[in-house]
KEDRENKOL-146372 format. One record per residue (C-alpha): residue number from 0; residue in three letters; x, z, y. Coordinates in Angstrom, 3 decimals, always signed. Each point is the difference from the previous one (the first is absolute). Layout:
N
<pt resi="NUM" resn="ALA" xx="X" zz="Z" yy="Y"/>
...
//
This chain:
182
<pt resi="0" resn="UNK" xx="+225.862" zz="-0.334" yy="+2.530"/>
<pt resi="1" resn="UNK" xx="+1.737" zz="-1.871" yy="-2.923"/>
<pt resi="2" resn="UNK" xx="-2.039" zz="+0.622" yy="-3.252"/>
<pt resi="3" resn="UNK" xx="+3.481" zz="+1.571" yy="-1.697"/>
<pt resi="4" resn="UNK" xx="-0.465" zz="+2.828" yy="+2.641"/>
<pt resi="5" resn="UNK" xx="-3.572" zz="+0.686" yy="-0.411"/>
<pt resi="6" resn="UNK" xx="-2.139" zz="+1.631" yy="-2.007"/>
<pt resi="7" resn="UNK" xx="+1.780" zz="+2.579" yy="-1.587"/>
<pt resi="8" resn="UNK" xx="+1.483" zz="-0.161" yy="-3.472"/>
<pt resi="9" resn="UNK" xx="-2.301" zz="-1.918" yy="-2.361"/>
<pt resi="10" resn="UNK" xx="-0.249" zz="-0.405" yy="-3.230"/>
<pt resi="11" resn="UNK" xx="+3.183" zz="-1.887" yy="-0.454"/>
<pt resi="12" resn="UNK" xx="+2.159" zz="+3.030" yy="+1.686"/>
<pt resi="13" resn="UNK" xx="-1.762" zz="+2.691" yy="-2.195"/>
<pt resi="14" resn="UNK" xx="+0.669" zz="-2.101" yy="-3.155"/>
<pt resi="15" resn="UNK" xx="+3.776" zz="+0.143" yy="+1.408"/>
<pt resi="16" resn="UNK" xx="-0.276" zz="+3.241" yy="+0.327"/>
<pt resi="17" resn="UNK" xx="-1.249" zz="+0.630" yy="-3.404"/>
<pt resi="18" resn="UNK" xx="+3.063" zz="-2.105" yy="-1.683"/>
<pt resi="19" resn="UNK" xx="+2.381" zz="+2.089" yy="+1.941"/>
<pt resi="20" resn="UNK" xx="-1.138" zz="+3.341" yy="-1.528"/>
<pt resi="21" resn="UNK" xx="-0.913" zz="-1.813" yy="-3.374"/>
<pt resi="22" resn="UNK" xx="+3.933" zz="-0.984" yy="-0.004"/>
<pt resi="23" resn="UNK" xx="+1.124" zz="+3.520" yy="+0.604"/>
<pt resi="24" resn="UNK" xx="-0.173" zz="+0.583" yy="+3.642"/>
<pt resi="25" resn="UNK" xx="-1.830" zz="+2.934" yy="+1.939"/>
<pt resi="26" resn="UNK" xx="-2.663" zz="-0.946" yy="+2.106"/>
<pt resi="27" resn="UNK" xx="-1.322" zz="+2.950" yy="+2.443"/>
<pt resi="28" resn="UNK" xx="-3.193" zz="-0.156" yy="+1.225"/>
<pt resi="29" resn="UNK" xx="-1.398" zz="+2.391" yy="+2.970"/>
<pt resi="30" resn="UNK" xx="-3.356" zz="+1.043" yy="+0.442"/>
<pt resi="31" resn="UNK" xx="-2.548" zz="-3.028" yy="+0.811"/>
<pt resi="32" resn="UNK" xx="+3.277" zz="-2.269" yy="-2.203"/>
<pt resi="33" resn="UNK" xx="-0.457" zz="+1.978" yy="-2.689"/>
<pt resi="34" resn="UNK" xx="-4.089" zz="-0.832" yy="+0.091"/>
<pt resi="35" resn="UNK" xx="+1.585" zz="-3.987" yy="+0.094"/>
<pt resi="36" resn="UNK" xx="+1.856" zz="+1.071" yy="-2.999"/>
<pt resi="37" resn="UNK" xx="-2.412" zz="+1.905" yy="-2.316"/>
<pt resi="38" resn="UNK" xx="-2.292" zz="-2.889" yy="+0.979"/>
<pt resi="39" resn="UNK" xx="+2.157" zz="-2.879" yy="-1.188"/>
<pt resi="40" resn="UNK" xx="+3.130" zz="+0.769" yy="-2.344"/>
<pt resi="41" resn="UNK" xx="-1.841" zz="+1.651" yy="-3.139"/>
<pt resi="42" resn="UNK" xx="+1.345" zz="+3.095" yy="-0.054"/>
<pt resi="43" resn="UNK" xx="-2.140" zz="+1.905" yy="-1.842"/>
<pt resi="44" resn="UNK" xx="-0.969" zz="+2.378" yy="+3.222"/>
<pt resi="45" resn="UNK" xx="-3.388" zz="+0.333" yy="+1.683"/>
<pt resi="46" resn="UNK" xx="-0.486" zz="+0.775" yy="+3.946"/>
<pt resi="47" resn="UNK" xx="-2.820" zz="+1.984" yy="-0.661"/>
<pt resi="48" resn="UNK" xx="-1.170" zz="+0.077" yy="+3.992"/>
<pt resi="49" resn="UNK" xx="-0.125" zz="-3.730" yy="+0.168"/>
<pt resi="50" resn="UNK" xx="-3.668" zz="+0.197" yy="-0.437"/>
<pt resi="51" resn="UNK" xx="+0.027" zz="+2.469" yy="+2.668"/>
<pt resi="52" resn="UNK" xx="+1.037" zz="-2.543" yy="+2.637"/>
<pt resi="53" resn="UNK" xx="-2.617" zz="-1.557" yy="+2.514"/>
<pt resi="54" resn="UNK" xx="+0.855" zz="-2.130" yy="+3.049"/>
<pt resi="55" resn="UNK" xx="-0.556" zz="+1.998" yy="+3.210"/>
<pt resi="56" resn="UNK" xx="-2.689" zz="-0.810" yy="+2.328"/>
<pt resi="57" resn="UNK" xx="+2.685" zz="-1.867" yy="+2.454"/>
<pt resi="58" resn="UNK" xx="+1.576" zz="-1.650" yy="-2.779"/>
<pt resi="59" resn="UNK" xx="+3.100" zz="+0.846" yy="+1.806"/>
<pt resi="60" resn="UNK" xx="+1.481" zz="+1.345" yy="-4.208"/>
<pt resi="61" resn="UNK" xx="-1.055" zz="+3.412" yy="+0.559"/>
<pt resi="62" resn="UNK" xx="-2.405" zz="+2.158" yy="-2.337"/>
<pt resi="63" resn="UNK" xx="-3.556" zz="+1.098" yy="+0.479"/>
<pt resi="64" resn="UNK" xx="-1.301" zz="+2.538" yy="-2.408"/>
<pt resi="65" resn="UNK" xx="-3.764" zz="+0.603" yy="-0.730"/>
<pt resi="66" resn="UNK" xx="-1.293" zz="+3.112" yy="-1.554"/>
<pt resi="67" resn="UNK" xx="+2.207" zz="+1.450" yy="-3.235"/>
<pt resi="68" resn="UNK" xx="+2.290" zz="-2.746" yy="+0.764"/>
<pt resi="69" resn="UNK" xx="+3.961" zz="+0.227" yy="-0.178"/>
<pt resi="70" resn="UNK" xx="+1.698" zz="-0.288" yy="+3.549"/>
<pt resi="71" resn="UNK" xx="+3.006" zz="+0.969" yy="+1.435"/>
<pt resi="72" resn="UNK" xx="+1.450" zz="-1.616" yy="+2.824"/>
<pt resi="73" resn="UNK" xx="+2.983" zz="+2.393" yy="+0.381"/>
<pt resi="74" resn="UNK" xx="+1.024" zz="+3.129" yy="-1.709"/>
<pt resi="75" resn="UNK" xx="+2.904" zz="+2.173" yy="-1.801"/>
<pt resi="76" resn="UNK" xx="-0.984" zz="+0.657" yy="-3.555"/>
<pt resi="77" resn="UNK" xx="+1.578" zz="+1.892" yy="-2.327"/>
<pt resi="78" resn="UNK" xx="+1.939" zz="-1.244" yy="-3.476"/>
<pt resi="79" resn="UNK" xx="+1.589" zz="+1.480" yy="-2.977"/>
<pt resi="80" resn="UNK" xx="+3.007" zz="-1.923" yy="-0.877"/>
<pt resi="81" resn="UNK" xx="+1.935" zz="-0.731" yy="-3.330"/>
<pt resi="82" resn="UNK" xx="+3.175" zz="+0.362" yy="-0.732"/>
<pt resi="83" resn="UNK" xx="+1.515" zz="-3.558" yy="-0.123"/>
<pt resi="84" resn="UNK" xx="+3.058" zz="-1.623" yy="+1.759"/>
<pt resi="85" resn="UNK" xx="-2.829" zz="-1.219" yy="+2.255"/>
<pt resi="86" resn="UNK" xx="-0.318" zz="+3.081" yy="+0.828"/>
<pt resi="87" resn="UNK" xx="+3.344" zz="+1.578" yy="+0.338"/>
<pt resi="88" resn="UNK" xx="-0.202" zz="+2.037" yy="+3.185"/>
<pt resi="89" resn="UNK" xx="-3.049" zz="+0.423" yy="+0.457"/>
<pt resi="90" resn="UNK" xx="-1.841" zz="+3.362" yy="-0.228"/>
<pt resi="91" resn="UNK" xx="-2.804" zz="+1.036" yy="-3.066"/>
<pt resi="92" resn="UNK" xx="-2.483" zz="-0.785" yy="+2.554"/>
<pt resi="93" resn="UNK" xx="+0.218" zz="-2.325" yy="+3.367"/>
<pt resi="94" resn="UNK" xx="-2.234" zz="-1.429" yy="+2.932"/>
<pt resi="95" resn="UNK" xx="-1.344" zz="-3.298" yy="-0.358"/>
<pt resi="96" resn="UNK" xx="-1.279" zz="-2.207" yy="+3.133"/>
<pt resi="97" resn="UNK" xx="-3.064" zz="-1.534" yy="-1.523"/>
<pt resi="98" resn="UNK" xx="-1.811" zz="-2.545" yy="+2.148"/>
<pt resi="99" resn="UNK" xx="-2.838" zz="-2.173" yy="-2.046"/>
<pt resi="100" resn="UNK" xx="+2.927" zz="+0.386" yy="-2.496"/>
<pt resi="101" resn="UNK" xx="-0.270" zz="-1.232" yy="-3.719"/>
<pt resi="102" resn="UNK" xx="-0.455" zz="+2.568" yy="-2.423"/>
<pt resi="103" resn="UNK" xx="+0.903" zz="-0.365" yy="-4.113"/>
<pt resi="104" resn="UNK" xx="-1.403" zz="+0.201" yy="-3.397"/>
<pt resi="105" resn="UNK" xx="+3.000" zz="-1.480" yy="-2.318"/>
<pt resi="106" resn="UNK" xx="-0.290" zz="-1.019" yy="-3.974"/>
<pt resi="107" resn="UNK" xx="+3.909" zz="-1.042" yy="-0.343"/>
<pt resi="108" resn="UNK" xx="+3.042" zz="+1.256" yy="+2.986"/>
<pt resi="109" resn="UNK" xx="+0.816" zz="+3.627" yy="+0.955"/>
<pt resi="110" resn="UNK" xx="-1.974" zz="+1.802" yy="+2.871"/>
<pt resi="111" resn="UNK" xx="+2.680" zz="+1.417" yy="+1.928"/>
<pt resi="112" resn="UNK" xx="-2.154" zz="+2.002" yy="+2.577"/>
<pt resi="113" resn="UNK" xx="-3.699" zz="+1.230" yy="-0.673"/>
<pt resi="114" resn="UNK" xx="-2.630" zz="+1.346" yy="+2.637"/>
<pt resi="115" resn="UNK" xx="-1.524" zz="+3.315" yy="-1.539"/>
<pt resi="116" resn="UNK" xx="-3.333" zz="+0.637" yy="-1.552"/>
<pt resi="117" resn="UNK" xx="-1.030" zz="+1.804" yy="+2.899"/>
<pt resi="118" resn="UNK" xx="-0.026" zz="-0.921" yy="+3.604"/>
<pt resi="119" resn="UNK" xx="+3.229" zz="-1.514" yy="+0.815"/>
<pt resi="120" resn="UNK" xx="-0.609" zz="-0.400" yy="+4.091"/>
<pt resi="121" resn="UNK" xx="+2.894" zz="+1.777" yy="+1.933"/>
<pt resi="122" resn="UNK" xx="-0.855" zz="-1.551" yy="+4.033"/>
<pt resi="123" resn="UNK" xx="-2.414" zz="-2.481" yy="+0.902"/>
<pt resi="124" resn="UNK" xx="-3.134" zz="-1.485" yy="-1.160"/>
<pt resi="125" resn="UNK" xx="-1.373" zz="-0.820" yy="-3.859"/>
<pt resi="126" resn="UNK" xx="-3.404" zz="-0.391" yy="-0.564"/>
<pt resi="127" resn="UNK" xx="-0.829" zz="-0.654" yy="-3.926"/>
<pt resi="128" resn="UNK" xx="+3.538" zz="+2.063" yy="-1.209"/>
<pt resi="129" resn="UNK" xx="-1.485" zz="+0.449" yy="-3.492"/>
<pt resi="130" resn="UNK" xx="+0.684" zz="-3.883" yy="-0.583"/>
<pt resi="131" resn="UNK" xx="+3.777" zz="+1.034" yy="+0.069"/>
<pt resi="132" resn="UNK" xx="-0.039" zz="+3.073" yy="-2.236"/>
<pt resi="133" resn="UNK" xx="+2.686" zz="-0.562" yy="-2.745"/>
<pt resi="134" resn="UNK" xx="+0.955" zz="-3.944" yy="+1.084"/>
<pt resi="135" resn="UNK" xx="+3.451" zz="-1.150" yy="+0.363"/>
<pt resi="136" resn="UNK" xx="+1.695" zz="-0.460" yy="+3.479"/>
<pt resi="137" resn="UNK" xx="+2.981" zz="-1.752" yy="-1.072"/>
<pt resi="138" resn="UNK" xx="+0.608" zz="-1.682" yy="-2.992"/>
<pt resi="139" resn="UNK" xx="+2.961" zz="-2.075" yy="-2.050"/>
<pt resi="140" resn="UNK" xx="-1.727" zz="-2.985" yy="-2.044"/>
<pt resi="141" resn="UNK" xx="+1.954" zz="-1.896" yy="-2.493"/>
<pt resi="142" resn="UNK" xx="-0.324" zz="-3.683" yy="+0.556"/>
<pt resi="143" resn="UNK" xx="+2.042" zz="-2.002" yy="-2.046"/>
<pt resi="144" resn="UNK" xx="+4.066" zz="+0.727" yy="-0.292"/>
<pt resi="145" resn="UNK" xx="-1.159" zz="+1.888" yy="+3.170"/>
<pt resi="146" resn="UNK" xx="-1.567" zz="+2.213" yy="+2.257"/>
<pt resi="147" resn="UNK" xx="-2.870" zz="+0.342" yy="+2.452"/>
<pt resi="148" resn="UNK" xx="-0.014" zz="+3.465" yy="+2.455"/>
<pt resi="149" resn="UNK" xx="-3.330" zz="+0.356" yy="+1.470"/>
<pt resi="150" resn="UNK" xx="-0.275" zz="+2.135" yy="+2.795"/>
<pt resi="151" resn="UNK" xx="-3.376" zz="+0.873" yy="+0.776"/>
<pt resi="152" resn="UNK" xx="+0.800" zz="+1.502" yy="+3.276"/>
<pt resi="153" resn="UNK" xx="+2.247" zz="-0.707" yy="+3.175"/>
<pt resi="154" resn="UNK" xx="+3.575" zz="+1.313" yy="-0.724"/>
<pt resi="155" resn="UNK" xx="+1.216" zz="-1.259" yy="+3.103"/>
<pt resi="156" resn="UNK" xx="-2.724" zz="+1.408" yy="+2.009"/>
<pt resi="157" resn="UNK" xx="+1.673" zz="+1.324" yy="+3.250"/>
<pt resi="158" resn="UNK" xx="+1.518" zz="+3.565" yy="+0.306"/>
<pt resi="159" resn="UNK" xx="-1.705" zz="+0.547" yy="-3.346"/>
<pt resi="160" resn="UNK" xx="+1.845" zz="-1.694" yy="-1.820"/>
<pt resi="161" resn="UNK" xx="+2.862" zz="+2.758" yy="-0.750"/>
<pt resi="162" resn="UNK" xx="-1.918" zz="+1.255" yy="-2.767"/>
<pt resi="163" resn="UNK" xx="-0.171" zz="-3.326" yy="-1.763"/>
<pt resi="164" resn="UNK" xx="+2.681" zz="-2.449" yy="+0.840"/>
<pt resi="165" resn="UNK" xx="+1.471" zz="+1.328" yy="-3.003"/>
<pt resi="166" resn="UNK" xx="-1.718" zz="-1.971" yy="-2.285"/>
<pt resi="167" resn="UNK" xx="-0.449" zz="-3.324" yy="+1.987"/>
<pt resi="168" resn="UNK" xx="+3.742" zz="+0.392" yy="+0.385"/>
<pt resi="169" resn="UNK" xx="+0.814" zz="+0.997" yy="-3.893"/>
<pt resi="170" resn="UNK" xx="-2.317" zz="-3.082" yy="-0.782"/>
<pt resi="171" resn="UNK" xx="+2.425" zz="-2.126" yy="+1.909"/>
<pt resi="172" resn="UNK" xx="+3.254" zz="+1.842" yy="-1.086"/>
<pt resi="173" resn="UNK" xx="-1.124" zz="-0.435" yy="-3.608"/>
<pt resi="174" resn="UNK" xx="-1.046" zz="-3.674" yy="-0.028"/>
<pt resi="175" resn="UNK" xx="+3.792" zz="-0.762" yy="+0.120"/>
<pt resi="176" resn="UNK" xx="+0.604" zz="+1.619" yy="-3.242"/>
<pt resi="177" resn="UNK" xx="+1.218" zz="-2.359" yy="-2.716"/>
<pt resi="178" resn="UNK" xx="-1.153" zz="+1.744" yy="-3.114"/>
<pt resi="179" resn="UNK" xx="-3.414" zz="+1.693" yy="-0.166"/>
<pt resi="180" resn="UNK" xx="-1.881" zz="+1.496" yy="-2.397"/>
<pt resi="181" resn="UNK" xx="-3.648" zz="-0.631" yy="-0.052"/>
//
């Protein structure tokens, strides 16, 4: 395969990426993006699971956990949301799909929905649930004249995703707006 088509996005694409926002565009990043995005484009947020990441034994991408470990390979969690445009239509609290998501700590940006300090785990399996207690499931970073939306879970995710298309689709909606206050 032609080099242009391989190997994903590199570090040209994210510094692309970064002028976009920087020159007042919205850049929205879902779950393992929003990792990408934390990770390169300074934005003053922590994924505070990344440590909690270890190849699987098959290497296939998966997760392994080892005693008092954080895994979850699948689950609905539980979120308190704020009210934001954002967040217009959705309820005071929602259903998450969290698989090996990102999870938040942020110094600068709004945290738009929070897990609680107690365990958030609606369905499905979470080993290590204290590591989310209080972090930040979706967050809106300043970067620049712009904006980064970080998603740390699937919004998309199948049938699911009627709880929480509202923000992915407010993100886009709002990235067309030509004056913003940030």
């Amino acid at each position: 395969m032609p080099d242009e088509y391989a190997g994903g996005l590199g570090a040209k694409g994210v510094q692309e990426l970064k002028a976009f926002a920087e020159a007042g565009g919205t850049l929205v990043a879902l779950d393992a993006a929003a990792r990408l995005a934390v990770r390169e484009l300074g934005l003053g947020v922590r994924d505070t699971l990344a440590e909690e990441r270890a190849p699987s034994a098959s290497g296939s991408g998966g997760r392994r956990a080892a005693a008092g470990d954080f895994y979850c390979p699948g689950a609905l969690l539980g979120v308190t949301t704020t009210p934001d445009p954002l967040t217009a239509g959705m309820d005071d609290s929602a259903a998450i799909w969290f698989e090996d998501s990102p999870a938040f700590e942020t110094e600068t940006g709004k945290v738009l929905a929070r897990y609680a300090q107690t365990n958030p785990l609606l369905s499905g399996w979470l080993l290590g649930e204290r590591k989310l207690f209080g972090k930040a499931a979706l967050v809106e970073a300043p970067l620049g004249k712009g904006r980064v939306v970080l998603f740390g879970f699937r919004p998309q995710y199948r049938a699911q995703s009627w709880a929480t298309y509202a923000p992915l689709l407010n993100a886009i909606y709002t990235s067309a707006l030509v004056t913003r206050s940030r």
